[in-house]
N, C-alpha and C positions, 0 to 999 in steps of 0.2 A: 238777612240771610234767609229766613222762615219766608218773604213773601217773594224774593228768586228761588226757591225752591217751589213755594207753590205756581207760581208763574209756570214752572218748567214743567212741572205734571199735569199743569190743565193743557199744555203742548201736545205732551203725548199723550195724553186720554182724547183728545179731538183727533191726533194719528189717528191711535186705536181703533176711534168712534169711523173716519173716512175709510180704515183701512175694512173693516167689518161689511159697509153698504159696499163696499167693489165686490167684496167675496158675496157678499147675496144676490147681488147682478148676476153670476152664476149660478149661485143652490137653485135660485125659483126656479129655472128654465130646465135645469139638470134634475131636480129631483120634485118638484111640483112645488103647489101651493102651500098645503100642509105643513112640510118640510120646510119651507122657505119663514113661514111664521113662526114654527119653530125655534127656527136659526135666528130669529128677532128678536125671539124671548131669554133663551138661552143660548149666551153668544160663545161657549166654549164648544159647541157643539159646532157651528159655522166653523172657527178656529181649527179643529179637528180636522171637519172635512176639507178644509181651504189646503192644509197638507197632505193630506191624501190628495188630494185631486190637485194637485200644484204643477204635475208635468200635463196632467192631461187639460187641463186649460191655462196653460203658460202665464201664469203669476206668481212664479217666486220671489219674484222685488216687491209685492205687496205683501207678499207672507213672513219675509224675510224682515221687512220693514214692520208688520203689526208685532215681529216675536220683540221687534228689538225698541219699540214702543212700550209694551208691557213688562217687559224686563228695567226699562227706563224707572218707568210708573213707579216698580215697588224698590227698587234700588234709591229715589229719590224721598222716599214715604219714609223707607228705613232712617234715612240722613234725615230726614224733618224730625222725628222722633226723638232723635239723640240730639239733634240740636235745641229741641224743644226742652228736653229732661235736664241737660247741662247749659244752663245758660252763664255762661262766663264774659 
């Protein structure tokens, strides 16, 4: 069970990870260089803007799909945990 669970969050952390370089495909060009390295370092900052600017460069199926990645991510961390503590 512990290594289908972790199988499934290295899934969506690679989502996560593909859906992140789409959203920087737009920061560099929309808000410069700076910003774009930024947005590398600190990726809830990219996440941020990816929804705010989700109508005005039409990706809310990547936005939609990185929330529902990370919500994946710790929803499956949580189950590892408790599967980990209780082993029956």
């Amino acid at each position: 069970m512990e290594a289908l669970l972790g199988l499934v969050s290295v899934a969506a952390s690679i989502v996560s990870l593909v859906c992140l370089i789409l959203v920087l495909l737009k920061l560099f060009p929309d808000k410069g260089v700076g910003w774009g390295i930024f947005g590398i370092f600190c990726g809830i900052y990219t996440f941020i803007w990816g929804w705010q600017n989700v109508d005005r460069h039409n990706f809310k199926n990547i936005m939609v799909l990185w929330s529902a990645a990370i919500a994946a991510n710790i929803v499956i961390r949580i189950l590892a945990i408790s599967v980990a503590n209780n082993p029956s």
